[in-house]
C-alpha positions as CSV (number, residue, x, y, z in Angstrom):
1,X,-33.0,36.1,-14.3
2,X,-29.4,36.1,-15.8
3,X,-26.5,37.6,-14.2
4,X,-26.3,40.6,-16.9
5,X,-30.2,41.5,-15.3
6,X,-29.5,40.7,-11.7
7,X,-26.3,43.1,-12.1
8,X,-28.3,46.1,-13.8
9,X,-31.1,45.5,-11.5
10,X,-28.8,46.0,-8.6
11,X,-26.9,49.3,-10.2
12,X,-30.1,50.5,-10.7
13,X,-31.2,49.8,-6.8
14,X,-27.3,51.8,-6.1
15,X,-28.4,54.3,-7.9
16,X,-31.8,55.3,-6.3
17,X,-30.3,54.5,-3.1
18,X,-27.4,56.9,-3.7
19,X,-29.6,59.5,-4.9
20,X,-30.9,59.6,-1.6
21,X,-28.2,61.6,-0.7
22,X,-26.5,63.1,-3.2
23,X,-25.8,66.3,-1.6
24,X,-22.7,64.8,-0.1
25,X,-21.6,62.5,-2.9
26,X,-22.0,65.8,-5.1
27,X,-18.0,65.5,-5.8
28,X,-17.9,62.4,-7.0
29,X,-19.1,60.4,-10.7
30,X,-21.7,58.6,-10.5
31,X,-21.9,55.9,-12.4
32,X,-25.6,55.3,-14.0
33,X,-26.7,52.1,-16.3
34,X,-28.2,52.6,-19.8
35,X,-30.7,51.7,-20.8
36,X,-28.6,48.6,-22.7
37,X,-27.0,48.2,-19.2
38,X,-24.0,49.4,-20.0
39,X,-22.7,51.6,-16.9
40,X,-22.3,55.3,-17.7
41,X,-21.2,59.0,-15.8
42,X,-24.7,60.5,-15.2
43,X,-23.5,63.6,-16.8
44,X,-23.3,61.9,-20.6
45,X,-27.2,60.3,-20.3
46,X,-30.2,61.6,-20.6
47,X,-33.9,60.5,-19.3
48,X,-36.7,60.8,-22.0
49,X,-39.3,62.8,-19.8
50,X,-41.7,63.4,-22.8
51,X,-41.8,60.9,-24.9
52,X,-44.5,62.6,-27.5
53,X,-42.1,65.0,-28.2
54,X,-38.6,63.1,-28.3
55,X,-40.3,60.3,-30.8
56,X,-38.9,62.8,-33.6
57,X,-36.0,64.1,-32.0
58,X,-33.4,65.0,-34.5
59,X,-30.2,63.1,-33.2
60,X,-32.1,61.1,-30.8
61,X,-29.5,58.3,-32.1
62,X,-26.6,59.9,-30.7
63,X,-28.1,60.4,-27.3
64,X,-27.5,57.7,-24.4
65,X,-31.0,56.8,-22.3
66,X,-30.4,56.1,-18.7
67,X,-32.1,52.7,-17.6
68,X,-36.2,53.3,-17.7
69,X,-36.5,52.1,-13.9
70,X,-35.0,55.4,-13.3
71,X,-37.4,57.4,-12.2
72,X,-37.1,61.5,-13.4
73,X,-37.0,62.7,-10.1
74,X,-33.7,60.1,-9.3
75,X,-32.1,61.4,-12.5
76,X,-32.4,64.8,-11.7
77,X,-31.0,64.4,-8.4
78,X,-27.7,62.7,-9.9
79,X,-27.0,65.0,-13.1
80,X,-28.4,62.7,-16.0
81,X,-30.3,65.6,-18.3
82,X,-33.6,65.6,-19.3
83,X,-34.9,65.7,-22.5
84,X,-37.5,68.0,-22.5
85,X,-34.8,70.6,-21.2
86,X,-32.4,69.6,-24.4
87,X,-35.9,70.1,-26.4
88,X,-36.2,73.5,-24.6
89,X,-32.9,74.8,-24.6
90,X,-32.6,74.3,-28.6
91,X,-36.0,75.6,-29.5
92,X,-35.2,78.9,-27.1
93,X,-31.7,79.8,-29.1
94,X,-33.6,80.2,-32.4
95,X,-37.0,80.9,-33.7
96,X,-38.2,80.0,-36.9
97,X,-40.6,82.4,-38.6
98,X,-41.9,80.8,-41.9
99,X,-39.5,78.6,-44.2
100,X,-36.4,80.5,-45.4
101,X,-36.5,83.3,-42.1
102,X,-34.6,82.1,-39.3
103,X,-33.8,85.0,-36.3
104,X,-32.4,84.7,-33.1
105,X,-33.9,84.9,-30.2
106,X,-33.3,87.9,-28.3
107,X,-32.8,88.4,-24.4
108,X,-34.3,91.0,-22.6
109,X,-32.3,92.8,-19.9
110,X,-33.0,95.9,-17.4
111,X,-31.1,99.0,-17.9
């Protein structure tokens, strides 16, 4: 194993050890590799938790993959976003309704 693995390998053993207990590091960055190795804030990645839908993300290019021996459960405990939530959260703000319609979603609130 080269020193670029063995290095990832053990930020990636920090990182599920740190997620342990991340209620009292929740003031602090945490630093999380990519999937490239490259160390990241947790904030910026993301962790593909459904990979049948994100194989034709649009902009999947511009998004930054947390290192795959992440488990979801780890990610979400250190702030690294999930996919399926981006998927959600941009299919909620608008509904398509044939090819040229486009409307808003609309909330619905008590009176």
């Amino acid at each position: 194993m080269s020193g670029a693995k063995k290095k990832t390998e053990l930020a990636v053993n920090l990182v599920q050890k740190i997620s342990d207990d991340v209620l009292r590091l929740k003031d602090f960055e945490i630093f999380v590799p990519t999937a490239t190795g490259k160390m990241v804030v947790a904030g910026k990645l993301v962790y593909d938790d459904a990979p049948w839908l994100s194989k034709d993300l649009g902009g999947k290019k511009e998004l930054t993959y947390a290192h795959t021996k992440l488990s979801a459960s780890v990610c979400d405990k250190i702030g690294v976003q999930s996919v399926r939530k981006i998927l959600l959260q941009s299919s909620t703000d608008m509904i398509k309704f044939g090819e040229s319609v486009v409307h808003e979603a609309f909330g619905q609130s008590e009176s």
